[in-house]
C-alpha positions as CSV (number, residue, x, y, z in Angstrom):
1,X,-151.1,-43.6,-158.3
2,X,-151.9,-47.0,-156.4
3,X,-154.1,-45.8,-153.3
4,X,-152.4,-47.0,-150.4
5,X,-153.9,-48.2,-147.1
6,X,-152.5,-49.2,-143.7
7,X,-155.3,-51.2,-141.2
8,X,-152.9,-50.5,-138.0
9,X,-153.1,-52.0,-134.5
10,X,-155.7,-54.6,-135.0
11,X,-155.8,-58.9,-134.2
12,X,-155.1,-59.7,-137.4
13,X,-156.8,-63.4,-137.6
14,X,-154.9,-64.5,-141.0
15,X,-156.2,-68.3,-141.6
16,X,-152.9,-68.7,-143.0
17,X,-151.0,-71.7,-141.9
18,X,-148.0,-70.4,-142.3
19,X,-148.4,-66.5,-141.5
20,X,-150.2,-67.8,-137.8
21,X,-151.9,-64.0,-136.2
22,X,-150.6,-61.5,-134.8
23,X,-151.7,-59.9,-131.5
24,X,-151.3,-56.4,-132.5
25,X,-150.5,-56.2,-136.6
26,X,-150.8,-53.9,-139.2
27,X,-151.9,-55.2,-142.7
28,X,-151.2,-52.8,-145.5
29,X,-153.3,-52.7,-148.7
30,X,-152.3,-51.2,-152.1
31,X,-154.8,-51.0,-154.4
32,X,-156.4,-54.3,-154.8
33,X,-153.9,-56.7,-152.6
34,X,-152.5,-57.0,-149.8
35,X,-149.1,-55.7,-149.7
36,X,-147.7,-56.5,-146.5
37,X,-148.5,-57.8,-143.0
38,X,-146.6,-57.1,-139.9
39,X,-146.7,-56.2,-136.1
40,X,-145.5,-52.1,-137.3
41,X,-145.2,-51.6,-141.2
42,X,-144.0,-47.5,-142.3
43,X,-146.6,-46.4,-144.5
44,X,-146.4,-42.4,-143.9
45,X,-148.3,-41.8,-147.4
46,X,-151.3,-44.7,-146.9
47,X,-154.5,-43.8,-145.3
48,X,-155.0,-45.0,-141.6
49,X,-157.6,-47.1,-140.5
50,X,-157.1,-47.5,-136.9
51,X,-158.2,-51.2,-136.2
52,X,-157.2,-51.0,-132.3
53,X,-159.7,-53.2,-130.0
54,X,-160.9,-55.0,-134.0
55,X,-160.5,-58.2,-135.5
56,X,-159.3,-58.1,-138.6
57,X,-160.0,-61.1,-140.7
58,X,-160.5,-62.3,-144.2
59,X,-163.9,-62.0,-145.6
60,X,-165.9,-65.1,-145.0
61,X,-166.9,-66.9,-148.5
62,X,-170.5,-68.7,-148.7
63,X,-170.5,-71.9,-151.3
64,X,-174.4,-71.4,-152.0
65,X,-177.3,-69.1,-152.0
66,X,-180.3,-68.7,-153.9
67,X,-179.5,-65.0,-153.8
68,X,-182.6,-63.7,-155.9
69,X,-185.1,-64.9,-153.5
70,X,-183.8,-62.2,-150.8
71,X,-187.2,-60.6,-150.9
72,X,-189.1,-63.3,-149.9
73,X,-187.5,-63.6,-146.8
74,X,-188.8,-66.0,-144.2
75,X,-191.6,-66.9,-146.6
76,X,-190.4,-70.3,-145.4
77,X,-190.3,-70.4,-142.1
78,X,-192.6,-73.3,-141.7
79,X,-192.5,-75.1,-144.8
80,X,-191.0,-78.4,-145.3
81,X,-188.8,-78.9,-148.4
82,X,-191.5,-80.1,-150.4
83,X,-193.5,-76.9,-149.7
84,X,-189.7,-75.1,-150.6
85,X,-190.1,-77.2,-154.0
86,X,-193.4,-76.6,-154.6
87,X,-193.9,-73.0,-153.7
88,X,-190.4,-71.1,-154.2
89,X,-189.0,-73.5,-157.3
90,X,-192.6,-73.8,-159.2
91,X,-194.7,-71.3,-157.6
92,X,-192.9,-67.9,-156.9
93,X,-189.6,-67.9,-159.4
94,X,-192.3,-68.2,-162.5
95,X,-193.7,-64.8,-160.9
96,X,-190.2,-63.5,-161.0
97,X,-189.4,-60.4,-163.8
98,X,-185.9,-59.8,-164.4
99,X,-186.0,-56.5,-162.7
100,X,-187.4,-58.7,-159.6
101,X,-184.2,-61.3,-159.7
102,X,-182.1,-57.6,-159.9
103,X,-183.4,-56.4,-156.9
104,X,-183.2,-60.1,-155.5
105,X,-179.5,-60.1,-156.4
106,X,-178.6,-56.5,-155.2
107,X,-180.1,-56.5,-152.0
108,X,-179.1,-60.3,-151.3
109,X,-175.6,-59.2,-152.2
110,X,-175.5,-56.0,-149.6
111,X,-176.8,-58.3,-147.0
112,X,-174.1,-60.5,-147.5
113,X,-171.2,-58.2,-147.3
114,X,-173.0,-56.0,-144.5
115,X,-172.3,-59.3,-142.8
116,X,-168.7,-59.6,-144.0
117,X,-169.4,-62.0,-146.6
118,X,-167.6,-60.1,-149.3
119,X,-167.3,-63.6,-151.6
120,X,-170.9,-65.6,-152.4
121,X,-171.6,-68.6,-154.9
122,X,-174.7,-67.4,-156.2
123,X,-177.0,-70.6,-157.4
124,X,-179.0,-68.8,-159.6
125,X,-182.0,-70.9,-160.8
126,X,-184.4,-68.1,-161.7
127,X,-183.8,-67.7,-165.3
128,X,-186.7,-67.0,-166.6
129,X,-185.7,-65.1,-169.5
130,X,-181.7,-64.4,-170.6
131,X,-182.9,-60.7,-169.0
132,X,-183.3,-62.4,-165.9
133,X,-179.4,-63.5,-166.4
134,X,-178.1,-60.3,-167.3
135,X,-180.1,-59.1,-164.5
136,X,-178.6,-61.4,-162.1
137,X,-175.3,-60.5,-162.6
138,X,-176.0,-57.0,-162.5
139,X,-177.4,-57.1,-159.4
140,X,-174.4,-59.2,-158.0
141,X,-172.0,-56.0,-160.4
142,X,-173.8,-53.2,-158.6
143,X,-173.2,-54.3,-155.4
144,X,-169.5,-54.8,-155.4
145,X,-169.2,-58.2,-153.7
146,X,-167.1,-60.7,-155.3
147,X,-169.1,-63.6,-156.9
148,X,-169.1,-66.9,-158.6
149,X,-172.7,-66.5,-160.5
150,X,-173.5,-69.9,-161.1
151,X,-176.0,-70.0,-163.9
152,X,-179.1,-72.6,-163.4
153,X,-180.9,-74.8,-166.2
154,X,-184.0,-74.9,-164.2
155,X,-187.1,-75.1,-165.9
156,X,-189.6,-73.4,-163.6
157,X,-192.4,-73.7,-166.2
158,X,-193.0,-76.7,-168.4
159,X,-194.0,-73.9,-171.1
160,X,-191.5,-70.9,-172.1
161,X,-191.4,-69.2,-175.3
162,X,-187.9,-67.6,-174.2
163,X,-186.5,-71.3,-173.6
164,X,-188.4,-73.7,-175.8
165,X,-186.1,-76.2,-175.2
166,X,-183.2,-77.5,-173.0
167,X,-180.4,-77.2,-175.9
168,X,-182.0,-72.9,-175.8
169,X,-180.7,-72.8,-172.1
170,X,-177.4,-74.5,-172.8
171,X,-177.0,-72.2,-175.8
172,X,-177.4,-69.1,-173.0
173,X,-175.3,-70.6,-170.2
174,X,-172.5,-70.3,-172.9
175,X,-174.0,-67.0,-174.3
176,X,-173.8,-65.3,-170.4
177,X,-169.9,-66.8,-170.2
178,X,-169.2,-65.3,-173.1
179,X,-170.4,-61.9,-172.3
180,X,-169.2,-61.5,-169.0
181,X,-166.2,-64.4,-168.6
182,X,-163.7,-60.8,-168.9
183,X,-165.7,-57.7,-168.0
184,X,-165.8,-58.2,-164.3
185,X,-162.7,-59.4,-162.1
186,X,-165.1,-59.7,-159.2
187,X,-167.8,-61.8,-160.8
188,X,-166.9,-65.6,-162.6
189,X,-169.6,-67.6,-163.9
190,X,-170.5,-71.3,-163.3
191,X,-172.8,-73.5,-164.1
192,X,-176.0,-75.2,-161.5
193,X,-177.3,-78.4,-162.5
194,X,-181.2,-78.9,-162.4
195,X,-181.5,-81.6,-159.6
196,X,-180.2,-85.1,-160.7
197,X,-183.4,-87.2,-161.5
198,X,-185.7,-84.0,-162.2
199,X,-185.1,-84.5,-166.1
200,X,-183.6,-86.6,-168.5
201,X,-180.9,-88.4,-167.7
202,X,-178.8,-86.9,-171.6
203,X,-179.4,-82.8,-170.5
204,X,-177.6,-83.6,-166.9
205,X,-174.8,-85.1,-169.2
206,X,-175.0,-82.1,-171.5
207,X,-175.3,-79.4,-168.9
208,X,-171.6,-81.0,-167.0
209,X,-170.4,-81.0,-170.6
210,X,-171.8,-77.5,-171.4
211,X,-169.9,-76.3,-168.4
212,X,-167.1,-78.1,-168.9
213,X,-166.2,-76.8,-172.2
214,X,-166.3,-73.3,-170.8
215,X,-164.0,-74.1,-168.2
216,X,-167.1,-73.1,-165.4
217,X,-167.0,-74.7,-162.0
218,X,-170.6,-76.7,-161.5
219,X,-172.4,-76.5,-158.4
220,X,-175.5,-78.9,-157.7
221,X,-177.9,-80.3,-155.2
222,X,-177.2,-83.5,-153.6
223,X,-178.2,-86.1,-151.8
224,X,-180.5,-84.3,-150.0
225,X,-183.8,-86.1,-150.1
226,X,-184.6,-89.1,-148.4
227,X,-186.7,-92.0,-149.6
228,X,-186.1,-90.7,-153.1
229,X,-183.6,-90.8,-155.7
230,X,-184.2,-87.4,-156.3
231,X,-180.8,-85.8,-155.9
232,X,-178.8,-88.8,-156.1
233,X,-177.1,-90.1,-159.1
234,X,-173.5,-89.7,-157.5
235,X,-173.3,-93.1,-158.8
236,X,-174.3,-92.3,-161.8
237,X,-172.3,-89.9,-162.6
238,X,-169.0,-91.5,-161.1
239,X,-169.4,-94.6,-163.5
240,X,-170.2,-92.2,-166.7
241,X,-167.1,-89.9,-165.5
242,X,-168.7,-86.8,-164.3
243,X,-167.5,-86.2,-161.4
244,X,-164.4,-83.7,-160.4
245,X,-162.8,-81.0,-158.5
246,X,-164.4,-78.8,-160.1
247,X,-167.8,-79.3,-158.5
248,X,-169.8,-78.5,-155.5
249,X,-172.1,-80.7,-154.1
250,X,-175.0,-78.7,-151.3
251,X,-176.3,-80.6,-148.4
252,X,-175.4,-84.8,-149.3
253,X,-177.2,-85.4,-146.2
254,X,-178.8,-89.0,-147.6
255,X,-175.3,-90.1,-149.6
256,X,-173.6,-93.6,-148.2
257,X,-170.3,-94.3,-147.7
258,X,-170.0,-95.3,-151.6
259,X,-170.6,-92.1,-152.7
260,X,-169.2,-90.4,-150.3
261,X,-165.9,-92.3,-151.3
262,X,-166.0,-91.6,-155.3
263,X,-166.9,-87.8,-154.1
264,X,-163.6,-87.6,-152.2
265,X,-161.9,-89.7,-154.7
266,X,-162.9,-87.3,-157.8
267,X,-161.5,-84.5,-155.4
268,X,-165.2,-83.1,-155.5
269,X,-166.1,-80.4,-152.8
270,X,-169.1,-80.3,-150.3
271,X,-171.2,-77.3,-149.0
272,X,-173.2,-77.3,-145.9
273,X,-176.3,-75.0,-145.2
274,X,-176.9,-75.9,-141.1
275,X,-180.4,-73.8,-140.3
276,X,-181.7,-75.0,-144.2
277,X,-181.0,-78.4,-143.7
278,X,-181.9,-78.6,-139.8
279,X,-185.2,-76.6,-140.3
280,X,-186.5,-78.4,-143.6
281,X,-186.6,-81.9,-142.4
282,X,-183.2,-82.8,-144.3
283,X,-181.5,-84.5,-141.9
284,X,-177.7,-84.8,-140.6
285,X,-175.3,-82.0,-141.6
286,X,-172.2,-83.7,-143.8
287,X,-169.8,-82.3,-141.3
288,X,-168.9,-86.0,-140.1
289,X,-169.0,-87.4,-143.1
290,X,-166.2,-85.0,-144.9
291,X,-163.8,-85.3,-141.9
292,X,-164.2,-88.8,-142.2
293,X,-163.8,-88.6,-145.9
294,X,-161.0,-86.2,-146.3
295,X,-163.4,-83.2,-147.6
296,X,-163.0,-79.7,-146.2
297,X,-166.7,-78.5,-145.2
298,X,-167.7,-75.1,-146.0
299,X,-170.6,-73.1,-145.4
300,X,-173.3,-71.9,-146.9
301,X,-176.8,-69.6,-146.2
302,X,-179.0,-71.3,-148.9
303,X,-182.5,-69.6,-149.1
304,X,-182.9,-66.1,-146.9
305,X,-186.5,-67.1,-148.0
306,X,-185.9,-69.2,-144.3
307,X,-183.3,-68.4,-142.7
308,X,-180.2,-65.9,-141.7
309,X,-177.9,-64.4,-144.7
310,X,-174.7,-64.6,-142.2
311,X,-172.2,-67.2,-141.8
312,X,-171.6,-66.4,-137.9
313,X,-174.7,-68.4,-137.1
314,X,-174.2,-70.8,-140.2
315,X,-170.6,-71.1,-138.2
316,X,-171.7,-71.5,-134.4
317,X,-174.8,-73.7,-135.7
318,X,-172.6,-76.0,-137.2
319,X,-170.0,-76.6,-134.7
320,X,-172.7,-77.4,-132.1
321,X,-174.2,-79.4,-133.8
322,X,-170.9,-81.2,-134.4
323,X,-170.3,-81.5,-130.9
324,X,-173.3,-82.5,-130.2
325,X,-173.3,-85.5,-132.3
326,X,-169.8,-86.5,-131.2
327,X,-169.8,-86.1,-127.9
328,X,-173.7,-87.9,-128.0
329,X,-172.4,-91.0,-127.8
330,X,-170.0,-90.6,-125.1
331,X,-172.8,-88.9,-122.8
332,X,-174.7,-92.1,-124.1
333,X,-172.2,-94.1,-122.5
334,X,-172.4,-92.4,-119.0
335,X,-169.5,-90.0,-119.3
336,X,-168.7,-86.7,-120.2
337,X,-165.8,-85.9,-122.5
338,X,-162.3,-85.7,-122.5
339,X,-162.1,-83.3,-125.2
340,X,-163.5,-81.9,-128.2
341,X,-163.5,-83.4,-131.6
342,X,-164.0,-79.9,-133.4
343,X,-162.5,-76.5,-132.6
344,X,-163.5,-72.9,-133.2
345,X,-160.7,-72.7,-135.9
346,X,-162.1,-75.6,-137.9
347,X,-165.3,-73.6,-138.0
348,X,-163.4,-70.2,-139.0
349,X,-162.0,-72.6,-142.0
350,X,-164.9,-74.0,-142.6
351,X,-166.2,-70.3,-143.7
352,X,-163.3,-68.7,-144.9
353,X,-160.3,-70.4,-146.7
354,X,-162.2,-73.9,-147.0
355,X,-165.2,-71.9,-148.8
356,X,-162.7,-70.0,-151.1
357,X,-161.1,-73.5,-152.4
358,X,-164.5,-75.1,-153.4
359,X,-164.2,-71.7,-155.3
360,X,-161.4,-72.1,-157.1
361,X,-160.6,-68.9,-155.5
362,X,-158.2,-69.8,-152.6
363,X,-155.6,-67.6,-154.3
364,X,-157.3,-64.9,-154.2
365,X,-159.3,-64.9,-151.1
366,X,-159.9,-67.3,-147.8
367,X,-157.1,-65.7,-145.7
368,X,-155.0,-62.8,-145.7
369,X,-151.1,-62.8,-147.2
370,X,-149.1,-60.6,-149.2
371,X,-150.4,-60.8,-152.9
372,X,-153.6,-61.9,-152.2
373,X,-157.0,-59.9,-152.7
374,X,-157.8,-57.3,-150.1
375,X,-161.2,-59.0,-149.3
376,X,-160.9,-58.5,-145.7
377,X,-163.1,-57.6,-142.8
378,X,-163.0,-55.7,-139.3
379,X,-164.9,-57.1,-136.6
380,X,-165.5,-55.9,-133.2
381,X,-164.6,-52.4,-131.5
382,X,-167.0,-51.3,-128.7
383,X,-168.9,-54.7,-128.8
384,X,-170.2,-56.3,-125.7
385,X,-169.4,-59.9,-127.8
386,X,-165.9,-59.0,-128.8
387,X,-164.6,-57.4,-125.4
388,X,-162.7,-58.5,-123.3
389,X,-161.5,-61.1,-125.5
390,X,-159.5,-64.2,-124.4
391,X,-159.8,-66.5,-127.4
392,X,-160.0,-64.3,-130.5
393,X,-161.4,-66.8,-132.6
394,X,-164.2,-68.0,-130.3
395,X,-165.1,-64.7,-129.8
396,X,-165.8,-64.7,-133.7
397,X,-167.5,-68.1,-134.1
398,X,-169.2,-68.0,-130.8
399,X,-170.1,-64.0,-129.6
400,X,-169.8,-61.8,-133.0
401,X,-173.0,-60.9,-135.1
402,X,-173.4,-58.7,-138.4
403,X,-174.3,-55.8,-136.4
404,X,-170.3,-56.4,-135.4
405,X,-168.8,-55.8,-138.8
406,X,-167.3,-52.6,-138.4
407,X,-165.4,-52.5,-142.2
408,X,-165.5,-54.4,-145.1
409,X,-163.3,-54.6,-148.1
410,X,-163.3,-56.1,-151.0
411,X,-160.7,-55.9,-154.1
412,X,-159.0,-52.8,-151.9
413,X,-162.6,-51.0,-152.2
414,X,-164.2,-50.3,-148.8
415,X,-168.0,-51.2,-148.9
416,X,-168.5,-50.7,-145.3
417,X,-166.9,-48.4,-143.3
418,X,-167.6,-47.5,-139.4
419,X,-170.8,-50.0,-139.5
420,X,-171.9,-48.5,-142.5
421,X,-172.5,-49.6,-146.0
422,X,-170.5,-47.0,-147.8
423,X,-172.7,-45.7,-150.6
424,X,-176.1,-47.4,-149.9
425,X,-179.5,-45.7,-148.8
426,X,-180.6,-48.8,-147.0
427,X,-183.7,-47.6,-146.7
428,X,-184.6,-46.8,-150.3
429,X,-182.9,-50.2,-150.9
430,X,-185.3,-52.1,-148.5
431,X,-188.2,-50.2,-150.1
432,X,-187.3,-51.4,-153.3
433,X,-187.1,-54.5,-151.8
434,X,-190.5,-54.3,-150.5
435,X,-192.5,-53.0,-153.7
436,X,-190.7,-56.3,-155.9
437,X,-191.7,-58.7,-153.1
438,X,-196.0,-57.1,-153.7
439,X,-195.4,-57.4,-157.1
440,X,-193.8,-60.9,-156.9
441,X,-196.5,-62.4,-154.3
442,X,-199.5,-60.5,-156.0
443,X,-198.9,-62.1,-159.4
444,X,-197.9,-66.0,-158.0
445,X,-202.1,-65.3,-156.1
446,X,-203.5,-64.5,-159.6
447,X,-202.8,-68.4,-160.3
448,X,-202.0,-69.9,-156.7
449,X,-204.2,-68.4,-153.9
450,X,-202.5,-70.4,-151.5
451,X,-198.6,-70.7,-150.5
452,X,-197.6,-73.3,-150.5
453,X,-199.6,-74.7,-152.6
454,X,-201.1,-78.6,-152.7
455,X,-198.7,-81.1,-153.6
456,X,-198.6,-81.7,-157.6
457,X,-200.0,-84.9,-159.1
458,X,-197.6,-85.7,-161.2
459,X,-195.6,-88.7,-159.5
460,X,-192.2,-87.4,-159.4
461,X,-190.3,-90.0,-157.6
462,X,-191.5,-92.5,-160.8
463,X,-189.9,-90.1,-163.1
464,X,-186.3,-89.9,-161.3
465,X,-186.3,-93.4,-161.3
466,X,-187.1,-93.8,-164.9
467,X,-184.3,-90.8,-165.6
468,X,-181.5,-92.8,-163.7
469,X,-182.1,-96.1,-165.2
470,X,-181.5,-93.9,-168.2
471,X,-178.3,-93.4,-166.7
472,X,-177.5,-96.7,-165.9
473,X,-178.8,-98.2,-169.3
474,X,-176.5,-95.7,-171.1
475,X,-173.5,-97.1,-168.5
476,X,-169.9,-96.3,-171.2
């Protein structure tokens, strides 16, 4: 028998255009959906949850994070993004076992939906080994959040026996979609590019084509380092036809209005990852640039190995910073503004229904109506930032934390329940946590005493140049 559940009494906060929110609703869930939504639904056989005094909300979706670097958190807190690159990317994820990117994965994962993030795209560029793949998406498995695990080419070390050559981690990207494309409704796999410029121009071709021919969205770094081409290419791949709607594109803080114009055109979506990109040096966040552009922002936690693994302060980060840089040039001018340019609803998008469509996923998930999946959160209760509350969704964006997360579901399943993660010993979790992040750290100081380390020799910016006039010289 389908187990039944009735969330009674609650602000139900639907994101749904059409369904607006109701004051005081009840939102009834039948084993993995949501069967109905309305201010008194008759459910004298479901279980109650009383959601009185609670928000309840769809699960907030993040377009990008490095999930398996959980354990290192705030390794980063001072380094720039070359000390990111050279440290994390070519430093610490060669140091990484398989077990190490599980644990990575697993705890990253309960973070996230601890937080009410009960959907993450997981840019996994840590595969060392295909056991550090598997392990990946059994880390992601075990923890019961929703995922699209997007698998990463990256070559961390110029030398692997497991991957002795680029075509050997194409041939795995399509041996991981194989294996797990049907065993797991809550995890989908994709495809990350290694960063446009870093290698030959013909394996960024054949990793979009690899993914591409399994149907995978692709997710890949953009446009996010200035006074290099690093990261570019949007060119590029616009005149060889490699651009779509399939694809998400993180930061584009250094892209000009031509790209941003083929990246709207090829109905291409953009993630933003506010305390990354403010803290590392990469400039403005793409906010402006999407509205201008007719691309929905969404919102993204990038590396815990920095910063928070919650999307309220990715949320109210972004929005001031939006207001901030429109209403800049109006103080400029010696007056104070009429109104604002972004509201707390565009930031509630921005995070929920907004992430879920760069997902392929809004469906499914963004914002609660009948038929879709019962990802959905409760937020508030007897919380200082939630009561009293005049404007429901600025008391979200503006006064809720994690701490405020009262229940979480996902697929019908409750993960949290009364501020609880329902079948976790966080402790032993965090322990395990802690003895992967010794082991990870003490074997990176056998061969790099100091993080992060010097920067390499090699002169990289001369080898993305030579890799995109490969591009350019191979124009169709």
């Amino acid at each position: 028998m389908t187990e039944r559940i009735l969330i009674r009494g609650g602000y139900v906060l639907t994101m749904d255009p059409e369904l607006k929110d109701l004051t005081v609703g009840d939102v009834l869930v039948e084993g993995d959906r949501i069967a109905a939504i309305a201010p008194h639904l008759d459910a004298s056989d479901a279980q109650v949850v009383d959601a009185r005094g609670h928000v309840v909300m769809p699960g907030f979706v993040d377009t990008h994070r490095h999930t398996w670097q959980t354990q290192m958190r705030a390794i980063c807190a001072d380094w720039t993004l070359t000390d990111y690159f050279l440290g994390m990317r070519l430093a610490i994820s060669p140091a990484y076992a398989a077990d190490d990117v599980y644990v990575g994965n697993f705890v990253g994962a309960i973070e996230a939906l601890n937080a009410g993030v009960t959907t993450v795209l997981d840019f996994s560029h840590c595969n060392n080994t295909p056991d550090h793949a598997d392990a990946a998406i059994k880390g992601l498995r075990d923890a019961g959040i929703r995922a699209l695990h997007c698998y990463g080419f990256f070559a961390a070390s110029a030398e692997n026996r497991a991957f002795p050559s680029h075509e050997s981690r194409r041939a795995d990207f399509a041996r991981v979609a194989r294996t797990y494309a049907s065993t797991d409704g809550l995890v989908r796999i994709g495809a990350a590019l290694t960063e446009v410029g870093g290698i030959p121009w013909r394996h960024t071709v054949a990793e979009i084509e690899s993914a591409r021919r399994l149907g995978a969205r692709i997710v890949a770094h953009t446009g996010c380092v200035w006074g290099s081409v690093m990261t570019g290419g949007v060119q590029e791949m616009h005149v060889h036809g490699l651009l779509g709607s399939e694809q998400v594109h993180v930061h584009c803080n250094t892209l000009d209005d031509a790209d941003w114009t083929v990246l709207a055109n090829a109905g291409a979506k953009v993630s933003i990852s506010p305390e990354t990109e403010l803290n590392m040096g990469m400039g403005r966040l793409a906010i402006g640039k999407c509205r201008a552009f007719g691309i929905k922002p969404t919102l993204s936690c990038d590396i815990v190995s920095l910063n928070s693994g919650d999307l309220f302060t990715q949320m109210r980060l972004a929005l001031a910073y939006q207001r901030f840089v429109d209403n800049d040039a109006v103080n400029q001018s010696g007056a104070m503004p009429g109104t604002l340019t972004v509201s707390v609803r565009d930031a509630l998008s921005w995070g929920t229904i907004n992430g879920a469509e760069a997902c392929g996923l809004d469906s499914q998930v963004g914002s609660l109506r009948p038929g879709k999946q019962a990802d959905l959160i409760l937020v508030g209760g007897h919380a200082f930032g939630l009561r009293p509350r005049h404007d429901t969704a600025g008391s979200v964006v503006f006064q809720a934390t994690a701490h405020d997360v009262r229940d979480v579901f996902v697929a019908g399943r409750i993960v949290k329940r009364d501020g609880s993660l329902a079948g976790v010993d966080v402790a032993k979790v965090l322990d395990r946590a802690e003895a992967s992040a010794a082991r990870v750290l003490s074997r990176v100081h056998e061969v790099t005493p100091v993080l992060p380390p010097k920067a390499a020799s090699a002169d990289l910016e001369a080898v993305a140049r030579y890799h995109l006039a490969e591009a350019m010289s191979a124009r169709p």
